[in-house]
N, C-alpha and C positions, 0 to 999 in steps of 0.2 A: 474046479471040482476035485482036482488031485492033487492035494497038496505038498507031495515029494516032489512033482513035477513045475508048479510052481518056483516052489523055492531051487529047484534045479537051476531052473533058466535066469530069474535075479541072479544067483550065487554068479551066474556066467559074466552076466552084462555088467554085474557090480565091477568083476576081476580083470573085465578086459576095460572098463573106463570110457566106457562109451557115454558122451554127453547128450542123451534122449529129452525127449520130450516128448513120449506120446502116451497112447490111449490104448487100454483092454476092457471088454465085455469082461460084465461079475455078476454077479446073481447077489439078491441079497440075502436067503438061508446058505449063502458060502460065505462070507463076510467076519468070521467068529474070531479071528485073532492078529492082536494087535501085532506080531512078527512079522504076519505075512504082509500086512500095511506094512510096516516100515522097510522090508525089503522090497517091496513094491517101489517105493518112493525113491528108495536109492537106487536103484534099477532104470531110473528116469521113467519108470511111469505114472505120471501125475496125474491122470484122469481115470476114472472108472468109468463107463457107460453100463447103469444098472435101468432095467424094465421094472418100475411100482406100477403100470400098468394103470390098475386106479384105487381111488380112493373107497371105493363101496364094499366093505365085507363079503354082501350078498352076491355080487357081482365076480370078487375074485374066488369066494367056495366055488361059487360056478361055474368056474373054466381050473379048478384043483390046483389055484394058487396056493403055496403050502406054506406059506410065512404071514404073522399078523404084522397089524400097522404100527403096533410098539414096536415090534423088533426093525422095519423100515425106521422109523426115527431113532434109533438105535445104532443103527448101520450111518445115516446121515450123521448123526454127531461123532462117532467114530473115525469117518471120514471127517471130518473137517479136522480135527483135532490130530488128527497125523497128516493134514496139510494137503491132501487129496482131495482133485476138484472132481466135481461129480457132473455128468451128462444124465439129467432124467429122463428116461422114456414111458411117456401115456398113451395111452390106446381106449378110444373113445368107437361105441358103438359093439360091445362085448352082449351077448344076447342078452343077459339080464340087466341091461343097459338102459334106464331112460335117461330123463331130462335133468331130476332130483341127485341120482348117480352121479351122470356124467358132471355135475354141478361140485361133489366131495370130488371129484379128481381134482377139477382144478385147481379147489381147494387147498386141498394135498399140497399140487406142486409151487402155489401161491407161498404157502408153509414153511414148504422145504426150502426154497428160495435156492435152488444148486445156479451153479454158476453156468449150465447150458440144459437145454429141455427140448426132445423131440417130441412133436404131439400127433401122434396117429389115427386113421380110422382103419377099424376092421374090418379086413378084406379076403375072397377066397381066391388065396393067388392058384392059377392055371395048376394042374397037376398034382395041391393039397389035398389033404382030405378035407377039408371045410369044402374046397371047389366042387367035390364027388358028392359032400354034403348038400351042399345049394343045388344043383341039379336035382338030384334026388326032390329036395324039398320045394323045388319050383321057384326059388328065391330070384329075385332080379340081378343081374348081371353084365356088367362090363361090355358092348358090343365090339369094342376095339381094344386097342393094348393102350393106349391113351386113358381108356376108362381106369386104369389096374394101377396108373399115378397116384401117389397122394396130393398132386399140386398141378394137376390138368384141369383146363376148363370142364372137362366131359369124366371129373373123379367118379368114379359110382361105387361107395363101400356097400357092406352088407345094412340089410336092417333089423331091426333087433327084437324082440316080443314087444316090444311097446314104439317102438322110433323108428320109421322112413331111412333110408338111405341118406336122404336129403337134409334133415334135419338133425340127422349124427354130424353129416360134415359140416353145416352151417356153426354147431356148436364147436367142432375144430377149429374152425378158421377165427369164431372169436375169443377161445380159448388159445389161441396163439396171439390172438393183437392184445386182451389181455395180459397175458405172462410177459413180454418184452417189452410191452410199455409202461408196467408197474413201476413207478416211483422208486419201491423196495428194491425191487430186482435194480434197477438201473444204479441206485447208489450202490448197492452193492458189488457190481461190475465195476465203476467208475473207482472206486476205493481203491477192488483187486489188482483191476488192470491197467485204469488211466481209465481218461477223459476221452481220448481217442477213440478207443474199443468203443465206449459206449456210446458216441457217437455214432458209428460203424452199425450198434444194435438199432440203434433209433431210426437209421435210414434203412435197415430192413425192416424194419415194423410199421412204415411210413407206406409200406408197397401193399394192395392188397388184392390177392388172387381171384383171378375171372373165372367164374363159375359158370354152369348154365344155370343156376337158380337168380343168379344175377343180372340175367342179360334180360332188356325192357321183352323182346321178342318171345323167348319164352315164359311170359309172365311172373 
């Protein structure tokens, strides 16, 4: 966001020769020039971690996401083209969130094809305002700190004017065996990083999380 202060802290790690390899959270309405990529790069840090959130217009006006989907793939070629690997983060189960929605997300991140992807469900963690919100509005909620996981048997996100709790996560969980097991995606990692990696991606995407909508007992 501050861009005197960015370029501070590269100018540092550049001068002191530090051999990095890591990751910073970016926003993509901050993303606007090619400097601060390049000194990012040289600074050793190779990864952005940027939230697209999702693909549905309707969906990001209404939570006053303040950037279009041109400028997201704007941002995406941007980064690649200064050699920076991208972490996408999606978030699945946003109020104005159905089935159609949550469907252009994964779209999106099918699309964008970044070289890693968190996929999230929306939740009122303890102490937010959303959490003051769901009470308020009687909405279902987490009985245990287990429930407040994205990857517990007992997950319970929010649900949405149109979608269940249940039916936001069931769409996560095949919105991630999707995205990792894409063909695209996996040549694409295999190219980057080796055969290896991708082997490493395919036996995480071989695993698939115990739900209680999954277990015979609960029907």
């Amino acid at each position: 966001m501050n861009r005197s202060h960015v370029h501070g802290i590269c100018d540092l790690l550049i001068e002191r020769g530090y051999d990095l390899n890591i990751w910073a959270y970016a926003r993509v309405d901050t993303l606007r020039e090619d400097e601060t990529l390049e000194k990012l790069k040289r600074a050793g840090i190779h990864w952005l971690c940027l939230g697209f959130e999702s693909g549905s217009k309707r969906v990001r006006d209404d939570v006053k996401k303040g950037y279009s989907q041109e400028e997201a793939y704007r941002v995406v070629e941007r980064l690649e083209k200064a050699g920076i690997y991208i972490i996408a983060n999606y978030l699945f189960g946003l109020p104005e969130d159905d089935l159609e929605s949550m469907q252009e997300t994964l779209n999106l991140a099918l699309d964008f094809n970044c070289e890693f992807a968190n996929f999230y469900s929306a939740m009122a963690y303890p102490g937010s305002q959303l959490y003051h919100t769901a009470l308020k509005e009687g909405w279902p909620l987490p009985q245990n700190w287990g429930g407040y996981s994205q990857h517990a048997v007992d997950t319970l996100p929010l649900p949405t004017r149109y979608l269940s709790g249940e039916e936001v996560l069931r769409f996560r969980d095949h919105a991630f065996q999707t995205y990792f097991r894409s063909p695209r995606y996996l040549d694409r990692i295999t190219r980057k990083f080796g055969e290896e990696t991708a082997q490493h991606i395919r036996e995480m995407a071989s695993h698939r999380l115990n739900r209680h909508f999954l277990c015979p007992t609960r029907g």
